[in-house]
Biotite code that builds the C-alpha atoms (Angstrom):
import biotite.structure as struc

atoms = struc.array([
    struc.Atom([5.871, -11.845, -6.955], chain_id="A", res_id=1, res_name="UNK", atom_name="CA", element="C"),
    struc.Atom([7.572, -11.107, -4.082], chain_id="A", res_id=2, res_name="UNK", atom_name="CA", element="C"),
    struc.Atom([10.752, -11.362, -5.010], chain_id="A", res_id=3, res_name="UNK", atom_name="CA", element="C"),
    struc.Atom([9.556, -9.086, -7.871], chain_id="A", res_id=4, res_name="UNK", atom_name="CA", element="C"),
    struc.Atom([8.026, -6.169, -5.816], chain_id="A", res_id=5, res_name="UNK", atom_name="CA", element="C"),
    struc.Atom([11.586, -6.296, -3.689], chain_id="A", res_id=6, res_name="UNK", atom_name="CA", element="C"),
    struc.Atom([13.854, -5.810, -6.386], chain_id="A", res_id=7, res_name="UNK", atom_name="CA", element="C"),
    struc.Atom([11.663, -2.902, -7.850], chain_id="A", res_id=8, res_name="UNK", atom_name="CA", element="C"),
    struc.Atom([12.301, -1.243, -4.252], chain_id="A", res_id=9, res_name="UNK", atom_name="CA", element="C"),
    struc.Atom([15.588, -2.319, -4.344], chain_id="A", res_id=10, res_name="UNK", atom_name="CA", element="C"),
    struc.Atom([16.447, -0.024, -7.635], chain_id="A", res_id=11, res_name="UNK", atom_name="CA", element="C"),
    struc.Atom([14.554, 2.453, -6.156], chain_id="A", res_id=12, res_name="UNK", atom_name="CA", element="C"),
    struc.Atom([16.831, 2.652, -3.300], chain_id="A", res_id=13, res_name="UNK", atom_name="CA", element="C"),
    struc.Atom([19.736, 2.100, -5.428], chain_id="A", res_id=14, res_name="UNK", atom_name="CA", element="C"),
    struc.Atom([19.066, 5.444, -7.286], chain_id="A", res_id=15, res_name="UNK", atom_name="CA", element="C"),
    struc.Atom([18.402, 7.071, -4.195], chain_id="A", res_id=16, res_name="UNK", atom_name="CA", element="C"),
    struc.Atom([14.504, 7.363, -4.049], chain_id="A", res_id=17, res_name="UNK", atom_name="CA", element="C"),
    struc.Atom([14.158, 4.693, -1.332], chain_id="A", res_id=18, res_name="UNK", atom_name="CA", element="C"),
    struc.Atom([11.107, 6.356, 0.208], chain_id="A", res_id=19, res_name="UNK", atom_name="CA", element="C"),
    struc.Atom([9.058, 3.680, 1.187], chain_id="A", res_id=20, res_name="UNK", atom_name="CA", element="C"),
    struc.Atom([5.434, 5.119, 1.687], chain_id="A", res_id=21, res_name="UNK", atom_name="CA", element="C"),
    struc.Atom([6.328, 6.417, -2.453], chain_id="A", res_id=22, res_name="UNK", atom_name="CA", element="C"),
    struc.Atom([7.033, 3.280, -3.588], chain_id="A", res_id=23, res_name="UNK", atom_name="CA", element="C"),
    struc.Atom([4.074, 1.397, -1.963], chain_id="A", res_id=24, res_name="UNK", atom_name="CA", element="C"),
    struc.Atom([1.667, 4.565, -2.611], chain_id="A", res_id=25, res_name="UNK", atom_name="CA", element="C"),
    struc.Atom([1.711, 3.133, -6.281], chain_id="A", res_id=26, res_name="UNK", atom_name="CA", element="C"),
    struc.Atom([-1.766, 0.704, -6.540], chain_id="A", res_id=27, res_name="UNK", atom_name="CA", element="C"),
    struc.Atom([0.086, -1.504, -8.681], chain_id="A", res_id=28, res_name="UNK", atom_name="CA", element="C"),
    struc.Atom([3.004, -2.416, -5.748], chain_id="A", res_id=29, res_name="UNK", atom_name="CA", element="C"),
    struc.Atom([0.797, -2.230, -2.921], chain_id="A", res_id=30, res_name="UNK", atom_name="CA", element="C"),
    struc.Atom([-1.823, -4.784, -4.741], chain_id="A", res_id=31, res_name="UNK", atom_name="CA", element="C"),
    struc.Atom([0.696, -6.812, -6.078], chain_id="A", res_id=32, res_name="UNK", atom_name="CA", element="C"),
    struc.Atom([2.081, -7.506, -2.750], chain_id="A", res_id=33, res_name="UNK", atom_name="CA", element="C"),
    struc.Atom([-1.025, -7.744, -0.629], chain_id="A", res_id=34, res_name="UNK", atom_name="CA", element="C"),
    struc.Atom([-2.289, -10.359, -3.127], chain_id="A", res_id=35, res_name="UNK", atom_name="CA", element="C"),
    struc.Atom([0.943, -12.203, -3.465], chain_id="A", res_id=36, res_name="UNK", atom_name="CA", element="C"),
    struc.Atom([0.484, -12.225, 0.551], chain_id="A", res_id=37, res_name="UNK", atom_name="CA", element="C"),
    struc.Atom([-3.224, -13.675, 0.196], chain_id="A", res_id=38, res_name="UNK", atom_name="CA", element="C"),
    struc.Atom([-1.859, -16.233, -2.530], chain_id="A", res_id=39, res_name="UNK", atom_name="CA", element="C"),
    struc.Atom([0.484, -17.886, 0.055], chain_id="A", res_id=40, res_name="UNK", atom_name="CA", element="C"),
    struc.Atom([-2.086, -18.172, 2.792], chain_id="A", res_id=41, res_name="UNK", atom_name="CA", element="C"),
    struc.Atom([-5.034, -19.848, 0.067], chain_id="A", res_id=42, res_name="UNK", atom_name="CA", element="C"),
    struc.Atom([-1.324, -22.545, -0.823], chain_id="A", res_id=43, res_name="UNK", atom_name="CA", element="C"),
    struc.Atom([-1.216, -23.058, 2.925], chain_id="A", res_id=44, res_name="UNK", atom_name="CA", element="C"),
    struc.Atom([-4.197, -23.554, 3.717], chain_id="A", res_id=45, res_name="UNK", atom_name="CA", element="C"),
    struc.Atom([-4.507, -25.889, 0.454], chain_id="A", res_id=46, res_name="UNK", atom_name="CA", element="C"),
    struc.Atom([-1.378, -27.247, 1.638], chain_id="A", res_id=47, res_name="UNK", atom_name="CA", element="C"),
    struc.Atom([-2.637, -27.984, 4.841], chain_id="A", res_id=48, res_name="UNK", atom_name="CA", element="C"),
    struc.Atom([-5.754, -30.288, 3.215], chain_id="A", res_id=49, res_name="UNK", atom_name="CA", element="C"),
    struc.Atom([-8.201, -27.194, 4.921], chain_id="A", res_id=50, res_name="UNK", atom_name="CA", element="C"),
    struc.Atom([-10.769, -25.539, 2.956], chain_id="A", res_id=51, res_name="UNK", atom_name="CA", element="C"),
    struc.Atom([-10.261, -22.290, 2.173], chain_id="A", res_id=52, res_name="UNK", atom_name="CA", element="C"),
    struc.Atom([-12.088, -19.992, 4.325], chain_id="A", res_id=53, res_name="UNK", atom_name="CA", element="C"),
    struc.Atom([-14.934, -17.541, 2.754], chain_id="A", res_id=54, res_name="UNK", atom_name="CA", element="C"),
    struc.Atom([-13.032, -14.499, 3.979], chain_id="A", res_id=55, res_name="UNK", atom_name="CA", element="C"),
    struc.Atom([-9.907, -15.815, 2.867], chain_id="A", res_id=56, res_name="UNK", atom_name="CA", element="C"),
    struc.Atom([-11.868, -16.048, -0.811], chain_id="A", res_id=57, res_name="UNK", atom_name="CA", element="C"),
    struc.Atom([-12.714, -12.621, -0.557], chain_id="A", res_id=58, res_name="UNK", atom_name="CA", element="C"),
    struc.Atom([-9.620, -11.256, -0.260], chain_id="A", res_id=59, res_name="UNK", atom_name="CA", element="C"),
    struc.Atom([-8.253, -13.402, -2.935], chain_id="A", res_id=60, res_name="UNK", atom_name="CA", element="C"),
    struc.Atom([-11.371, -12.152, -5.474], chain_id="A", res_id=61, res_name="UNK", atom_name="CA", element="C"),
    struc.Atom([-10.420, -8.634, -4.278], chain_id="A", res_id=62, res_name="UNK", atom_name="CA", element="C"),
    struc.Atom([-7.185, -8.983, -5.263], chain_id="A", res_id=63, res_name="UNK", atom_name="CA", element="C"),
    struc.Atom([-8.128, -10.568, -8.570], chain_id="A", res_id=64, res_name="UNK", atom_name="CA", element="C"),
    struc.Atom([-10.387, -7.678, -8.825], chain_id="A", res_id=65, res_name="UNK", atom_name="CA", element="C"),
    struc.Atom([-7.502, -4.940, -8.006], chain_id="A", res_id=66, res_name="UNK", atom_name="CA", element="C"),
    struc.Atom([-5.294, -6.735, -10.404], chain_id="A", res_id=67, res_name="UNK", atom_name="CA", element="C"),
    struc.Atom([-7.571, -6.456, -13.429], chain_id="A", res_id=68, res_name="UNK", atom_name="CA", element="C"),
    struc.Atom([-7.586, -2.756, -12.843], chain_id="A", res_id=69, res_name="UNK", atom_name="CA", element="C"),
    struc.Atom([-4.070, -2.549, -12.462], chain_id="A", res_id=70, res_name="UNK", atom_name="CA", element="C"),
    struc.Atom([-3.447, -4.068, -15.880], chain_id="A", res_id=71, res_name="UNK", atom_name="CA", element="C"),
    struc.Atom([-6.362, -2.183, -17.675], chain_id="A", res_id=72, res_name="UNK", atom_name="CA", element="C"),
    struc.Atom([-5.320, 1.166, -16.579], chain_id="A", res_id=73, res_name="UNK", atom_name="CA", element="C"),
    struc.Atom([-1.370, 1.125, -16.463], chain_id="A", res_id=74, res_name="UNK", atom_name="CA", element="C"),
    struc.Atom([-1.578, -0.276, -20.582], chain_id="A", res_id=75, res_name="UNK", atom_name="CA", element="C"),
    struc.Atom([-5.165, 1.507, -21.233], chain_id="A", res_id=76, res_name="UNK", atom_name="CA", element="C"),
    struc.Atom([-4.135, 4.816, -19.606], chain_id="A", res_id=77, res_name="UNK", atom_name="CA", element="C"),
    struc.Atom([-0.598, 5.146, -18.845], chain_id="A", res_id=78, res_name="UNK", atom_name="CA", element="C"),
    struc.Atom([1.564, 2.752, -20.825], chain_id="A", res_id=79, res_name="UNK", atom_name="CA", element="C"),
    struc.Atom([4.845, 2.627, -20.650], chain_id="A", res_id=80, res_name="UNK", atom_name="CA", element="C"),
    struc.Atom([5.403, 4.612, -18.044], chain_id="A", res_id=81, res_name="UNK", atom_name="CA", element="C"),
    struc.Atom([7.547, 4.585, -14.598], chain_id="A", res_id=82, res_name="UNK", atom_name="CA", element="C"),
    struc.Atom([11.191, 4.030, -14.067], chain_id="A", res_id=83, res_name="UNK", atom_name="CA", element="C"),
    struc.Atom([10.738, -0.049, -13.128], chain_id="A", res_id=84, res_name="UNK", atom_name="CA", element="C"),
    struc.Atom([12.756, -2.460, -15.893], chain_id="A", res_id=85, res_name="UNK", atom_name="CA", element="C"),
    struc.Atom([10.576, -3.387, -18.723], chain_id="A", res_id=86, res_name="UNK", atom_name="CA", element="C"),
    struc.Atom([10.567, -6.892, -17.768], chain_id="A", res_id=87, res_name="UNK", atom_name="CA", element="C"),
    struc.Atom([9.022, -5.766, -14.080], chain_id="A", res_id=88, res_name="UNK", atom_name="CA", element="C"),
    struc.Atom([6.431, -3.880, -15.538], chain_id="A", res_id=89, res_name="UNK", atom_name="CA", element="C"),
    struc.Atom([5.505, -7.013, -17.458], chain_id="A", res_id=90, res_name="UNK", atom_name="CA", element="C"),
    struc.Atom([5.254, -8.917, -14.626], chain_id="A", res_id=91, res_name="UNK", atom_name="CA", element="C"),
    struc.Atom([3.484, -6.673, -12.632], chain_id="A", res_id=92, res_name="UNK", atom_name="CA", element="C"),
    struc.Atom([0.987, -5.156, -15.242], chain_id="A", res_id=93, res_name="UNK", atom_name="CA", element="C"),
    struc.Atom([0.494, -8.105, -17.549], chain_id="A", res_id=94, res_name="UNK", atom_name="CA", element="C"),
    struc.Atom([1.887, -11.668, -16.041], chain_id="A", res_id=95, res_name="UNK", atom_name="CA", element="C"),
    struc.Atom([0.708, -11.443, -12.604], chain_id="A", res_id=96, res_name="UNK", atom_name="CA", element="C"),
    struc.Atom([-2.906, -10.190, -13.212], chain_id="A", res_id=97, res_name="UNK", atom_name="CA", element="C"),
    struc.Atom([-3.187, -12.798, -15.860], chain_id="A", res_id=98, res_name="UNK", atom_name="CA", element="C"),
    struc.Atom([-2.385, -15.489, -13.407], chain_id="A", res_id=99, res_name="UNK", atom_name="CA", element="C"),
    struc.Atom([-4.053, -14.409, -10.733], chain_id="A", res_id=100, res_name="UNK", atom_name="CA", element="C"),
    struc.Atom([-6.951, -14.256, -12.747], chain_id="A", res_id=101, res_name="UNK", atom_name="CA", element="C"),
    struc.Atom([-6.780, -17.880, -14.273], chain_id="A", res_id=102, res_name="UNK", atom_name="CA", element="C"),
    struc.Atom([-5.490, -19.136, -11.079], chain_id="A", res_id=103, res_name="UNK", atom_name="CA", element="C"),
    struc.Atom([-8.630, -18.251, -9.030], chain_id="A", res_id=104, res_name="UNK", atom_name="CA", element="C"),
    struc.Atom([-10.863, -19.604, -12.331], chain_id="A", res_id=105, res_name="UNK", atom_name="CA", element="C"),
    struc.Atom([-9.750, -22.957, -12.318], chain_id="A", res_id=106, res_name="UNK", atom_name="CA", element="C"),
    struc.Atom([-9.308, -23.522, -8.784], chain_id="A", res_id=107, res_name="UNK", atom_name="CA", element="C"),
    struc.Atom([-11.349, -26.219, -7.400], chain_id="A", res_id=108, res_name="UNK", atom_name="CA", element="C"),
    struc.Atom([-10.757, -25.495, -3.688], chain_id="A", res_id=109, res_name="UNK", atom_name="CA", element="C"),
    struc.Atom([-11.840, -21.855, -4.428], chain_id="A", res_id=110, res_name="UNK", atom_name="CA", element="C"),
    struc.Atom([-15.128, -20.529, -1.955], chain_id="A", res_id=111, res_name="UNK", atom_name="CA", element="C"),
    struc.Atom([-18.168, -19.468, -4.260], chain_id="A", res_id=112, res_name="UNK", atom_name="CA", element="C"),
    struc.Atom([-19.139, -16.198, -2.995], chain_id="A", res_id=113, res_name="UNK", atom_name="CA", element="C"),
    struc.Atom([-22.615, -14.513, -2.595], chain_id="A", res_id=114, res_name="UNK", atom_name="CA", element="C"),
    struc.Atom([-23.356, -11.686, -4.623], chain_id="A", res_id=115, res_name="UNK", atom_name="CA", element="C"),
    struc.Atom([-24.419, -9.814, -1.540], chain_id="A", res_id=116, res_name="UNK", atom_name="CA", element="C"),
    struc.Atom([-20.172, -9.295, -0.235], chain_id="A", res_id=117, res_name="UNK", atom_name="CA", element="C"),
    struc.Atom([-19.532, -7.740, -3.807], chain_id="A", res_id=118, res_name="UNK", atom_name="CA", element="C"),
    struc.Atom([-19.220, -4.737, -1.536], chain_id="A", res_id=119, res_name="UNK", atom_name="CA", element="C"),
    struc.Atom([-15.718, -6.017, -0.058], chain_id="A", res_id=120, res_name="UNK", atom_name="CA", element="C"),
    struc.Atom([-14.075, -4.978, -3.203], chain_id="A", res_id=121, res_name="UNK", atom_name="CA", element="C"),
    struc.Atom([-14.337, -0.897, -2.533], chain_id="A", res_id=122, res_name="UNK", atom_name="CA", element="C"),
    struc.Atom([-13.182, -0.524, 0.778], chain_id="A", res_id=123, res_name="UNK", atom_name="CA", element="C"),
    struc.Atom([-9.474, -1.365, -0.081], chain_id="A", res_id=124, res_name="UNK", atom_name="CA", element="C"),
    struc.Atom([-9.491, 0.776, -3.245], chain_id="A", res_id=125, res_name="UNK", atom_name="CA", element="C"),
    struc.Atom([-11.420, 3.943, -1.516], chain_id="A", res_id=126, res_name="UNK", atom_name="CA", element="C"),
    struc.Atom([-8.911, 3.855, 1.263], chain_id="A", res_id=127, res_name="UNK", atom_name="CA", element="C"),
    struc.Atom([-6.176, 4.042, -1.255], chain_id="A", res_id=128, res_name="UNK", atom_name="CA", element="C"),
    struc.Atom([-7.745, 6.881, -3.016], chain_id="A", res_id=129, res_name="UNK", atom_name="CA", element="C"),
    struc.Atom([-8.135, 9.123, -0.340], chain_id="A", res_id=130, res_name="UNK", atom_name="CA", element="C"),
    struc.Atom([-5.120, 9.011, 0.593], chain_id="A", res_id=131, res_name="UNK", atom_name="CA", element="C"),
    struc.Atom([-3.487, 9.783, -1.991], chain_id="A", res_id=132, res_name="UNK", atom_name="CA", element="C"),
    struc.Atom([-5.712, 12.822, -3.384], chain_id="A", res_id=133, res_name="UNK", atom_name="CA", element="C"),
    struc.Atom([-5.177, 13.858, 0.466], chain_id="A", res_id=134, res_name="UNK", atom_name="CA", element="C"),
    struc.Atom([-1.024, 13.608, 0.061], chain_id="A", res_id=135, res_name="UNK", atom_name="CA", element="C"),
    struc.Atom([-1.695, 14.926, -3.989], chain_id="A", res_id=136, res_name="UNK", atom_name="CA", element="C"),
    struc.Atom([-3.235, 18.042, -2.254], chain_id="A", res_id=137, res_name="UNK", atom_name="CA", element="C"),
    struc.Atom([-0.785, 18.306, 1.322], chain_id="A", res_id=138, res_name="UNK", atom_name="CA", element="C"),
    struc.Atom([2.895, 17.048, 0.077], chain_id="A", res_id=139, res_name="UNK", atom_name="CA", element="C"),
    struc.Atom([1.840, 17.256, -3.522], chain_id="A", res_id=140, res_name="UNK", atom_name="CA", element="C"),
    struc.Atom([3.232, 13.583, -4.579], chain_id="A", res_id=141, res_name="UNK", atom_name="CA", element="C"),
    struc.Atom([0.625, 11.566, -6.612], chain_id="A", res_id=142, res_name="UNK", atom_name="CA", element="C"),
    struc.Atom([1.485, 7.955, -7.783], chain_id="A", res_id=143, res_name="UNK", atom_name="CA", element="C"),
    struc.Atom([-0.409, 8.614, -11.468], chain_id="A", res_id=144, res_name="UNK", atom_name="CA", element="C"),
    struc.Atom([-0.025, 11.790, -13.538], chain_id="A", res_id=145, res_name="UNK", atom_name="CA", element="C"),
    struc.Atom([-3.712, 11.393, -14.228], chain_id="A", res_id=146, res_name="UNK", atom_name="CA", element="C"),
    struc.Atom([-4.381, 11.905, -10.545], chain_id="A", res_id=147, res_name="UNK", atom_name="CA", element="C"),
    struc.Atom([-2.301, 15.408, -9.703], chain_id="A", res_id=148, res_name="UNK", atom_name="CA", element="C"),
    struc.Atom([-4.202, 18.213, -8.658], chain_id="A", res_id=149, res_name="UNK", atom_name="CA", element="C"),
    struc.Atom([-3.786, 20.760, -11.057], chain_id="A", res_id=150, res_name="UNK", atom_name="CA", element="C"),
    struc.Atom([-5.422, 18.274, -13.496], chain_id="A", res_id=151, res_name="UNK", atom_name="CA", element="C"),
    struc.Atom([-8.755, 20.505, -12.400], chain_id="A", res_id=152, res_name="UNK", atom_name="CA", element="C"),
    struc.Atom([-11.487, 18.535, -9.946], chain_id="A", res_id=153, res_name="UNK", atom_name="CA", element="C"),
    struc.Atom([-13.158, 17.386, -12.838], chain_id="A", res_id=154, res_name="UNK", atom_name="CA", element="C"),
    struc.Atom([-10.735, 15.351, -14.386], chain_id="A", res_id=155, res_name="UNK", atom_name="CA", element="C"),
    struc.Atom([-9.916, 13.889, -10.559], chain_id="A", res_id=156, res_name="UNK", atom_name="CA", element="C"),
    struc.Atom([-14.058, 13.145, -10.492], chain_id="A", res_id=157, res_name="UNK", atom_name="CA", element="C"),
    struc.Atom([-13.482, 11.475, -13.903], chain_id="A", res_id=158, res_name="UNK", atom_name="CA", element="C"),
    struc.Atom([-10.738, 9.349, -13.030], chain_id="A", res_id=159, res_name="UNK", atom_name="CA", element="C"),
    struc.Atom([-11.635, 8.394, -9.787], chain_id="A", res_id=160, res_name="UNK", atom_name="CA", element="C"),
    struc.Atom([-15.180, 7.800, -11.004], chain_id="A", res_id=161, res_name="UNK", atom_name="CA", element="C"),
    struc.Atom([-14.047, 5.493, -13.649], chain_id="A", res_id=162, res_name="UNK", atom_name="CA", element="C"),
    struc.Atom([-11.945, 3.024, -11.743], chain_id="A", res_id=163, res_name="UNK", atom_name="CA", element="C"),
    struc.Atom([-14.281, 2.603, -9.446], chain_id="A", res_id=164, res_name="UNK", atom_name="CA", element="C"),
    struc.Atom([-17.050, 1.817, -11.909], chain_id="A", res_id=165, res_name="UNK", atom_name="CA", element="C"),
    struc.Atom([-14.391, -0.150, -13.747], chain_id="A", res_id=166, res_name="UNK", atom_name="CA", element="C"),
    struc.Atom([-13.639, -2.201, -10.282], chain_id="A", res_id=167, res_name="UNK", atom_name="CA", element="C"),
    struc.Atom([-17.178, -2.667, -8.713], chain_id="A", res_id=168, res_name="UNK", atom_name="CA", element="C"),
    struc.Atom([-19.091, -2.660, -12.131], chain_id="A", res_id=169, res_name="UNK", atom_name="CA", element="C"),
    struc.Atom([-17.796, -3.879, -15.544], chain_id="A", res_id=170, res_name="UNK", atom_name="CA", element="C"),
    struc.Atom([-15.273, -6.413, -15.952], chain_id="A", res_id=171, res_name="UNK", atom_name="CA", element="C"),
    struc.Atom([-13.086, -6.840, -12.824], chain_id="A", res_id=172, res_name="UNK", atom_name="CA", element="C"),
    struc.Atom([-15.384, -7.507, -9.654], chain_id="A", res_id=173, res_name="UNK", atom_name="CA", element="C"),
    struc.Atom([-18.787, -8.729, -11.487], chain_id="A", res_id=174, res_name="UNK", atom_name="CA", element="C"),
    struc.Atom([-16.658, -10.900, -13.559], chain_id="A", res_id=175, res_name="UNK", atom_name="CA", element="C"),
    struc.Atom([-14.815, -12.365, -10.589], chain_id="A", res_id=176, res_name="UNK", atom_name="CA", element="C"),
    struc.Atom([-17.432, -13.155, -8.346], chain_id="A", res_id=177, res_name="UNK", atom_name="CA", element="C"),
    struc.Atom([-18.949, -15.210, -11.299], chain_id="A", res_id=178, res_name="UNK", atom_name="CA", element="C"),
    struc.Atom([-15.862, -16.870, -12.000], chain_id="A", res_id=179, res_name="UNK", atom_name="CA", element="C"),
    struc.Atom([-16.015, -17.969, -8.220], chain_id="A", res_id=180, res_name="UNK", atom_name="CA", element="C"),
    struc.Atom([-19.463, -18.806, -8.769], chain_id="A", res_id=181, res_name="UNK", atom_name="CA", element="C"),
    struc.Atom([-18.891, -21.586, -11.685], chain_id="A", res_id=182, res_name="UNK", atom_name="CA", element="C"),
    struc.Atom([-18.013, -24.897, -10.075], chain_id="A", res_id=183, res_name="UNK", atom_name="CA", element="C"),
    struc.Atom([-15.196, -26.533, -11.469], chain_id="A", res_id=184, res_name="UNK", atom_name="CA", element="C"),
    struc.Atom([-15.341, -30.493, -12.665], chain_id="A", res_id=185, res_name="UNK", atom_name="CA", element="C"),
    struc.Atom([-13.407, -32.276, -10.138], chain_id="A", res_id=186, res_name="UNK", atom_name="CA", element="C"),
    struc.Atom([-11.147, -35.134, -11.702], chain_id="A", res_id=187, res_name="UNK", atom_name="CA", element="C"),
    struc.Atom([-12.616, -38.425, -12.019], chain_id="A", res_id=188, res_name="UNK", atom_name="CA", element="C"),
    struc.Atom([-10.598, -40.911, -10.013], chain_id="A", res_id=189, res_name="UNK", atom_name="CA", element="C"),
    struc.Atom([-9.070, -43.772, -12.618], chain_id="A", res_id=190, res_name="UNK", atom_name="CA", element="C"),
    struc.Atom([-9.884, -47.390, -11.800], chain_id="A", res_id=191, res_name="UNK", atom_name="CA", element="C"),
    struc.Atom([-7.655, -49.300, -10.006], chain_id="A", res_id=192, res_name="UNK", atom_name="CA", element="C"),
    struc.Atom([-5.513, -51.716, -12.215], chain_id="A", res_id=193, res_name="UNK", atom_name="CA", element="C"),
    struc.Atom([-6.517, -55.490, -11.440], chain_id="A", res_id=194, res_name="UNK", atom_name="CA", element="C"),
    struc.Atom([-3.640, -57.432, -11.302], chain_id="A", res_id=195, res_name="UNK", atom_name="CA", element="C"),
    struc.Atom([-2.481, -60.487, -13.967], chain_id="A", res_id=196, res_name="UNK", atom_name="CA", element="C"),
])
């Protein structure tokens, strides 16, 4: 995913729009690597034979969460858009989410999380908000069409409004959490082979 998220900022440089605070003011690049990041600390720390640690789980359902988003809204609201390669956006709005999603559901190592740190899933997404409706209304760049300005406050509220709900409420972070609340069946170990 990585490797991914690189070469998208790679042709963005290459066509001279290497501005990196653009490029990683779009949710979908700036989730995409943060979770990739949290992915290959849970594979270390599986690696390592440790448990995974509950904030650690957290971050991974948050990016789970984040991910669901990204792939609802970019082909709900806005498909087909941006200037990536088709086979990037599939990999960043379809593949990705998808297995981040079934990776954290059938992982066995995964921490179940209390209902109570549901919460954890708005700071990251209400930081990323303001700050771009702040540079939408200082340098004037917005990441989404849906979220410029001159769209009228009302259609900002209704936007803004909706992911939100969409992130803390329906599908993405409720589901989640109970995902990471269903234990997994952990493999019966075979028999040993008695000998002739």
């Amino acid at each position: 995913m990585l490797a991914v998220v690189v070469h998208a900022f790679a042709l963005r440089i290459a066509v001279g729009d290497g501005n990196p605070f653009d490029f990683f003011g779009y949710f979908t690049n700036q989730t995409s690597t943060l979770t990739a990041v949290v992915l290959i600390a849970v594979g270390a720390t599986g690696a390592a034979r440790r448990a995974v640690p509950t904030w650690l789980g957290i971050g991974w359902a948050v990016g789970a969460a984040c991910l669901i988003v990204v792939a609802v809204v970019y082909n709900g609201l806005v498909p087909g858009t941006g200037s990536a390669p088709a086979w990037v956006s599939g990999i960043l709005h379809v593949v990705f989410p998808v297995l981040v999603v079934v990776d954290l559901a059938t992982a066995r190592d995964r921490p179940r999380l209390a209902w109570r740190w549901l919460g954890w899933v708005l700071p990251y997404p209400l930081v990323w908000i303001t700050v771009v409706l702040v540079r939408g209304a200082t340098d004037g760049w917005v990441p989404y069409g849906f979220l410029l300005p001159e769209r009228g406050l009302g259609s900002l509220v209704l936007h803004v409004a909706g992911i939100l709900a969409l992130l803390l409420l329906l599908l993405a972070a409720t589901g989640v959490w109970a995902l990471t609340r269903l234990r997994m069946p952990l493999p019966r170990p075979s028999a040993p082979r008695r000998g002739r």
